[in-house]
N, CA, C and O atoms as a GROMACS GRO file, in nm:
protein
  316
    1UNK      N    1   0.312   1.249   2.341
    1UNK     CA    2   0.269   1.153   2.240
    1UNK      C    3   0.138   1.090   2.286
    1UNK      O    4   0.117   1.047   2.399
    2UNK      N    5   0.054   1.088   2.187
    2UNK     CA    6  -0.098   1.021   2.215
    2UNK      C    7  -0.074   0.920   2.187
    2UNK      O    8  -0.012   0.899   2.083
    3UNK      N    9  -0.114   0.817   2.270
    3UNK     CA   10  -0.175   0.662   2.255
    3UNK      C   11  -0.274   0.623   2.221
    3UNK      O   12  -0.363   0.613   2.306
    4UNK      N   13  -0.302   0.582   2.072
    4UNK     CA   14  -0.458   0.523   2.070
    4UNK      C   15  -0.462   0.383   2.103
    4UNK      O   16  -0.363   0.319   2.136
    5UNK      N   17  -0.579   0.336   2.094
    5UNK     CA   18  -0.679   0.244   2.135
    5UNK      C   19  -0.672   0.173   1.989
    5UNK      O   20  -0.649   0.242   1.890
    6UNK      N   21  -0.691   0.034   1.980
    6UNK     CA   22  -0.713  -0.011   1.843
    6UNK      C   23  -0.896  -0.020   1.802
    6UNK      O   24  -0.928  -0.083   1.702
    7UNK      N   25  -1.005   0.046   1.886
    7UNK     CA   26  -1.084   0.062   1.836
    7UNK      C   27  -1.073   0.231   1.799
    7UNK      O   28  -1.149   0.267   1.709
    8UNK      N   29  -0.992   0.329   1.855
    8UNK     CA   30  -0.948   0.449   1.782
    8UNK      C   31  -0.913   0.410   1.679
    8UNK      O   32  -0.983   0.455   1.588
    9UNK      N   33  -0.824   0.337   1.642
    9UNK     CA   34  -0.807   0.390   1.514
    9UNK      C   35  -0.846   0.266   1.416
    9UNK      O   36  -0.810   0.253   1.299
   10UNK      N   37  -0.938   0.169   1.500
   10UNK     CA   38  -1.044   0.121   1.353
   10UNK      C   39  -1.136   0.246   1.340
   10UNK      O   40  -1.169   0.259   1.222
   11UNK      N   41  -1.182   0.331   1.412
   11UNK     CA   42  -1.295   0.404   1.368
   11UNK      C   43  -1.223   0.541   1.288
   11UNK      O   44  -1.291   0.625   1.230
   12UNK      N   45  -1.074   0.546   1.297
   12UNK     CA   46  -1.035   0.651   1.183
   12UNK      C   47  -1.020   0.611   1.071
   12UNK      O   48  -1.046   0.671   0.966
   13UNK      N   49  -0.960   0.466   1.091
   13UNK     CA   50  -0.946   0.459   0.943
   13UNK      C   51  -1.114   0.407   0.873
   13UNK      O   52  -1.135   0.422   0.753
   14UNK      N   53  -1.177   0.371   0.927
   14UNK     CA   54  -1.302   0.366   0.854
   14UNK      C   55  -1.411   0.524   0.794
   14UNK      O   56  -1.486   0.556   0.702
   15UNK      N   57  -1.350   0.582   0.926
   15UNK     CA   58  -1.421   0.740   0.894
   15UNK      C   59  -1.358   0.800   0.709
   15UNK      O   60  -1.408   0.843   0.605
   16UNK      N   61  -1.240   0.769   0.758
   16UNK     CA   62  -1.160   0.792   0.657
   16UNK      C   63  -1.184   0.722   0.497
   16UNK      O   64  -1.173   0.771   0.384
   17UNK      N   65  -1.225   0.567   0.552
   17UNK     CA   66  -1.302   0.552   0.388
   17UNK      C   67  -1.452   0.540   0.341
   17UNK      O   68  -1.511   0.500   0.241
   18UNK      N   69  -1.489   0.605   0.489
   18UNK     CA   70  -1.616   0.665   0.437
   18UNK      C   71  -1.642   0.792   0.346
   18UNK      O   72  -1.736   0.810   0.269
   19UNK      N   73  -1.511   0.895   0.379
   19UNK     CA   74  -1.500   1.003   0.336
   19UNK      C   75  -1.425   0.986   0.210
   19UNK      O   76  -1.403   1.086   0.142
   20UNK      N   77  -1.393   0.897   0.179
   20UNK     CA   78  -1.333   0.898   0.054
   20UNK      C   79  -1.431   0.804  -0.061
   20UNK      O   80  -1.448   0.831  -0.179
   21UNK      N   81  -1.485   0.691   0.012
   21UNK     CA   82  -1.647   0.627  -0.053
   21UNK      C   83  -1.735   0.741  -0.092
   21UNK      O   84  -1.818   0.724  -0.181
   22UNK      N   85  -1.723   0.863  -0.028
   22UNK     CA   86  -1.850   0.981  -0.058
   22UNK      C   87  -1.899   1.032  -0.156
   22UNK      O   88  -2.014   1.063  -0.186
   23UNK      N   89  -1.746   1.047  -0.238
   23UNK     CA   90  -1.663   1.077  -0.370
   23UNK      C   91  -1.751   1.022  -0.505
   23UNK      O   92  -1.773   1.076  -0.613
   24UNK      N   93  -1.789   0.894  -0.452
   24UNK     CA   94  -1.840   0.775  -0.581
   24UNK      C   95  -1.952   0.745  -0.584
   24UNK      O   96  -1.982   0.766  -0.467
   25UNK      N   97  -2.009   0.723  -0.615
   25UNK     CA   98  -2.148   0.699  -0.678
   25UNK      C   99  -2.186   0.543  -0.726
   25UNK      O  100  -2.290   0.500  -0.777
   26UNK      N  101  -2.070   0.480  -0.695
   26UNK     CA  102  -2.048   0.386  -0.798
   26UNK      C  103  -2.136   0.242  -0.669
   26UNK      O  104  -2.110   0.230  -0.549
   27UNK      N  105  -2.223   0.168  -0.739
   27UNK     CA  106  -2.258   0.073  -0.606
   27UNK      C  107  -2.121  -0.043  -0.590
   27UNK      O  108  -2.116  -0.091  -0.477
   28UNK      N  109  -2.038  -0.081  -0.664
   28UNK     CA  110  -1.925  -0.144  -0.632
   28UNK      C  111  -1.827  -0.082  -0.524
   28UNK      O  112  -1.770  -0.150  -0.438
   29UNK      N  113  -1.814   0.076  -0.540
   29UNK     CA  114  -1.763   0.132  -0.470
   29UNK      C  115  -1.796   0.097  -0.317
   29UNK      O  116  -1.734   0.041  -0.227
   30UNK      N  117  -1.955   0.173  -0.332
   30UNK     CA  118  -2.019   0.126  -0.179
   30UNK      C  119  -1.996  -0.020  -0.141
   30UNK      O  120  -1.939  -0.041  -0.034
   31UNK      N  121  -2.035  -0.128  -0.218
   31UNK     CA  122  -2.000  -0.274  -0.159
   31UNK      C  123  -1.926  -0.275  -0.094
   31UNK      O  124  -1.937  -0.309   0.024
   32UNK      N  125  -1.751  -0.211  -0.188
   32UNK     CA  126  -1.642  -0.258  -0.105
   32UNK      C  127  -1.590  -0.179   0.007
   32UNK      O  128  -1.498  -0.197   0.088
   33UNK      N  129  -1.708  -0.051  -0.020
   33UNK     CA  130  -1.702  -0.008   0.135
   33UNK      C  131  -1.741  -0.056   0.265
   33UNK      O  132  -1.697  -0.048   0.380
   34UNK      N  133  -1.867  -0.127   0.190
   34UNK     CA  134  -1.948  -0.204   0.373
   34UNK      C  135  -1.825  -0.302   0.398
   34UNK      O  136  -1.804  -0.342   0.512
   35UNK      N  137  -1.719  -0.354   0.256
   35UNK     CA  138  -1.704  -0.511   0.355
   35UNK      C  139  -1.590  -0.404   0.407
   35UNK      O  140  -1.616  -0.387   0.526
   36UNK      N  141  -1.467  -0.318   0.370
   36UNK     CA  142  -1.397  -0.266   0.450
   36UNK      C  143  -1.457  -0.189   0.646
   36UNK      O  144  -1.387  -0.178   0.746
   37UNK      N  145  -1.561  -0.164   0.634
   37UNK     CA  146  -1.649  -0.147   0.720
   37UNK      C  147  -1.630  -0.280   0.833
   37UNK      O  148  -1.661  -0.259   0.950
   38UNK      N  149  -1.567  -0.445   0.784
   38UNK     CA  150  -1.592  -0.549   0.887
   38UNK      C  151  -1.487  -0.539   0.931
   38UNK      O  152  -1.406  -0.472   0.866
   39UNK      N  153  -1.440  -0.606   1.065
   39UNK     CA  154  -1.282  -0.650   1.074
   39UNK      C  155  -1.224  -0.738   0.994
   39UNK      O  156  -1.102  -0.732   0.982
   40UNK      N  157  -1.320  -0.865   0.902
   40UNK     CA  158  -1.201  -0.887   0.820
   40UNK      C  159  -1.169  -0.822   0.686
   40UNK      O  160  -1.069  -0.831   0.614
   41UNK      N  161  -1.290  -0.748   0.672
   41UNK     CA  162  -1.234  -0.673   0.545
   41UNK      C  163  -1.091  -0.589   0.523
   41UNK      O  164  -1.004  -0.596   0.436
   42UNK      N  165  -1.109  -0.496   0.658
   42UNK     CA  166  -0.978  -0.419   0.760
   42UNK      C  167  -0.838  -0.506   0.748
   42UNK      O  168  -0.716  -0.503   0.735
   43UNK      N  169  -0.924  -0.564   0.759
   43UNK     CA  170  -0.760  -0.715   0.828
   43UNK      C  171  -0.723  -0.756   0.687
   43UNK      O  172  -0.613  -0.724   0.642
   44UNK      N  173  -0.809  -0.824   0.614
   44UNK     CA  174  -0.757  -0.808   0.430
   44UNK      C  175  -0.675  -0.682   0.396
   44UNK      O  176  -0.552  -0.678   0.400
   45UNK      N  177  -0.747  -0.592   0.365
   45UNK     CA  178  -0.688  -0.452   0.326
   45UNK      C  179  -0.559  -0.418   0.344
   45UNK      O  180  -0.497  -0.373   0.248
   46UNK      N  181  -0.509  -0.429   0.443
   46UNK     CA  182  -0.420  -0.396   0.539
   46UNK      C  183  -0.311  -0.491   0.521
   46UNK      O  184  -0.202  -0.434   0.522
   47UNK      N  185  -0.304  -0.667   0.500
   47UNK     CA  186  -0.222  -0.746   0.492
   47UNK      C  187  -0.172  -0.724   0.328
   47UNK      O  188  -0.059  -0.731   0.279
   48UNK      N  189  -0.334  -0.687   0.253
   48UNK     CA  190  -0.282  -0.703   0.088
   48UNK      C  191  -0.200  -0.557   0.054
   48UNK      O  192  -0.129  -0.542  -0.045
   49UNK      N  193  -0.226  -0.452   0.158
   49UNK     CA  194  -0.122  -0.342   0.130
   49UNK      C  195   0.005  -0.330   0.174
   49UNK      O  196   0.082  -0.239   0.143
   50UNK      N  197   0.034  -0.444   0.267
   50UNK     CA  198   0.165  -0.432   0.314
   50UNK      C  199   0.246  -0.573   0.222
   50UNK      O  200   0.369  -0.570   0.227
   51UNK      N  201   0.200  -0.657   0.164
   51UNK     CA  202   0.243  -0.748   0.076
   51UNK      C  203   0.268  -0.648  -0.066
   51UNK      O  204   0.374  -0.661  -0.128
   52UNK      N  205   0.212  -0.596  -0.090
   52UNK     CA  206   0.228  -0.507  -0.228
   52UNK      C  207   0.325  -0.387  -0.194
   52UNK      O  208   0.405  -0.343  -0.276
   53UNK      N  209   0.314  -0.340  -0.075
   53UNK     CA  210   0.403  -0.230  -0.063
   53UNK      C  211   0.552  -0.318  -0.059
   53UNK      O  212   0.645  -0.270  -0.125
   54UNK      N  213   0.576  -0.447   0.018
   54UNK     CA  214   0.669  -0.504  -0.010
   54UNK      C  215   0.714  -0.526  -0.140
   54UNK      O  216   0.816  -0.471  -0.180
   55UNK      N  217   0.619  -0.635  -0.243
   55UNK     CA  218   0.672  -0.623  -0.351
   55UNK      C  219   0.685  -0.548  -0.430
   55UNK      O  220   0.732  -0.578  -0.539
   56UNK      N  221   0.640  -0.397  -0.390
   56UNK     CA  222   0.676  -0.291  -0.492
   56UNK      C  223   0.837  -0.238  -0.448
   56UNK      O  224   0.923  -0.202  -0.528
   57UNK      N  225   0.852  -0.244  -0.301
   57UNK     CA  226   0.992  -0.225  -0.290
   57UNK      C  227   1.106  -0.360  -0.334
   57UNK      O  228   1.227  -0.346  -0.353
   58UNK      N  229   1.048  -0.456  -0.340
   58UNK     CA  230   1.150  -0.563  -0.426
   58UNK      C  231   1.192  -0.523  -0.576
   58UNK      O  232   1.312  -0.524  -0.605
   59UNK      N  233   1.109  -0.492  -0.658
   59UNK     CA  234   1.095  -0.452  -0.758
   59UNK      C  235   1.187  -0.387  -0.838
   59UNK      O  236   1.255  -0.414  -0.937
   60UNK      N  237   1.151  -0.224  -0.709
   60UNK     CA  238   1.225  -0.101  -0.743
   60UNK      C  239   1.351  -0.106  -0.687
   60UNK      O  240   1.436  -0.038  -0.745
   61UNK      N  241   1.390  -0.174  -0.581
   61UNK     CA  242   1.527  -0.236  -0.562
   61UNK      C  243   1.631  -0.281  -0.672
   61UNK      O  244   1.741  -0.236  -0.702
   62UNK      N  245   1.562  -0.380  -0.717
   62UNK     CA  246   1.600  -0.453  -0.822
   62UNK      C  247   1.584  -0.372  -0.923
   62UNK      O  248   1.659  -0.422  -1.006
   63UNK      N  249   1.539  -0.284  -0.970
   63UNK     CA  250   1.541  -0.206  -1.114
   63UNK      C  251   1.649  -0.124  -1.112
   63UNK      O  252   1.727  -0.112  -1.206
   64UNK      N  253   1.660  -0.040  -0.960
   64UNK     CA  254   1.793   0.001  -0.929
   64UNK      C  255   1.928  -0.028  -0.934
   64UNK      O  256   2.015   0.050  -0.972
   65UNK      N  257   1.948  -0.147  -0.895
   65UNK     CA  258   2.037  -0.239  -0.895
   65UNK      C  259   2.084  -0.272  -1.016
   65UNK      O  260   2.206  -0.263  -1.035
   66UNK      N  261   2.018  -0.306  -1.094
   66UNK     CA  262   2.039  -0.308  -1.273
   66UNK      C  263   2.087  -0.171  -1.315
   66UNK      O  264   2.197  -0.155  -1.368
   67UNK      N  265   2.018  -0.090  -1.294
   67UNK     CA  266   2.030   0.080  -1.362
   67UNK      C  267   2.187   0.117  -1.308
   67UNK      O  268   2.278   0.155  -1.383
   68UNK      N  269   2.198   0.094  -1.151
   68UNK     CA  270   2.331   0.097  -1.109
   68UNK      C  271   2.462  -0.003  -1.179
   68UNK      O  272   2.574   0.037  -1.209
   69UNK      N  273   2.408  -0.144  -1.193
   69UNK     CA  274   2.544  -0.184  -1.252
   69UNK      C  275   2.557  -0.177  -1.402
   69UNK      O  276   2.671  -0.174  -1.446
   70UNK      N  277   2.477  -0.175  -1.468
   70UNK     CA  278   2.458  -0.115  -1.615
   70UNK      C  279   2.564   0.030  -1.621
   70UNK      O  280   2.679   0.016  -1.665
   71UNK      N  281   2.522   0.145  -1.582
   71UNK     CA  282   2.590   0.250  -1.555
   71UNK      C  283   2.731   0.244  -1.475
   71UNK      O  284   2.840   0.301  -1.486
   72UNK      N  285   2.688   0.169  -1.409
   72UNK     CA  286   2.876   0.160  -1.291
   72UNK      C  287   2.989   0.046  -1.380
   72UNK      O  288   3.109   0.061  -1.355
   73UNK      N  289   2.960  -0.034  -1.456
   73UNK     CA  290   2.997  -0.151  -1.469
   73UNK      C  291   3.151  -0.093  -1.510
   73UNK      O  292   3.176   0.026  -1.531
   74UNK      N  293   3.263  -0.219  -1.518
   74UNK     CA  294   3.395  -0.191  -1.518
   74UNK      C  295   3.396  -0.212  -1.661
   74UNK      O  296   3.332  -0.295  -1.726
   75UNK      N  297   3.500  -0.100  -1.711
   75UNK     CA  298   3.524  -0.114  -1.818
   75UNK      C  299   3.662  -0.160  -1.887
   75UNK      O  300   3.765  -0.118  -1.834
   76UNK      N  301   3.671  -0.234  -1.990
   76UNK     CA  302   3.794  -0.271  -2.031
   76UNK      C  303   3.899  -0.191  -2.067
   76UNK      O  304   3.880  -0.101  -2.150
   77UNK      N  305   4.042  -0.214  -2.002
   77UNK     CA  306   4.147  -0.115  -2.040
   77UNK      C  307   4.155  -0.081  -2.206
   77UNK      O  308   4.082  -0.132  -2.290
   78UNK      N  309   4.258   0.017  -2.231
   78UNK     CA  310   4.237   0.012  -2.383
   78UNK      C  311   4.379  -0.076  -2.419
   78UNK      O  312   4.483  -0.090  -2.354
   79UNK      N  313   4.339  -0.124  -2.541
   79UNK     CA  314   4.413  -0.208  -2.607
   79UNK      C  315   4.523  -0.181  -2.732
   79UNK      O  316   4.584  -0.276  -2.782
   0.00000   0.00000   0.00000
C-alpha cells in the first residue's frame, strides 16, 4: 500500500481539475478553476461535497423508508 503525502494528493486532485477545466472554454469555468487551484478553495470544495453527499444520503434514506413502509405496511384482517 502507497502512502501519500497531503501535498501528493493536493497536486492530483488539482491536476485532475485542470484536466477536466480543459474541456471548457467557458471564462467562469477557468475562474472557478484558479480559486479551486488555492487551499481554501480545495478546503471549500471538499467540505461542500461531503455536506451534500451527506444530505443526499439523508434524503434517499428517507425516500426509502417511506417506499418501504408504504409497500410493507400491515394490513387489516378481513371483516
Amino acid at each position: 500500500m502507497i502512502l501519500a503525502t497531503h501535498t501528493d494528493l493536493r497536486t492530483v486532485a488539482i491536476e485532475a481539475v485542470l484536466r477536466a477545466g480543459s474541456l471548457y472554454g467557458d471564462q467562469q469555468v477557468r475562474e472557478a478553476i484558479e480559486y479551486l487551484k488555492t487551499q481554501e478553495g480545495l478546503t471549500f470544495f471538499l467540505i461542500f461535497g461531503a455536506v451534500a453527499v451527506g444530505v443526499l444520503f439523508v434524503v434517499l434514506c428517507g425516500l426509502g423508508g417511506a417506499v418501504s413502509a408504504a409497500l410493507l405496511r400491515r394490513k387489516l384482517p378481513p371483516q
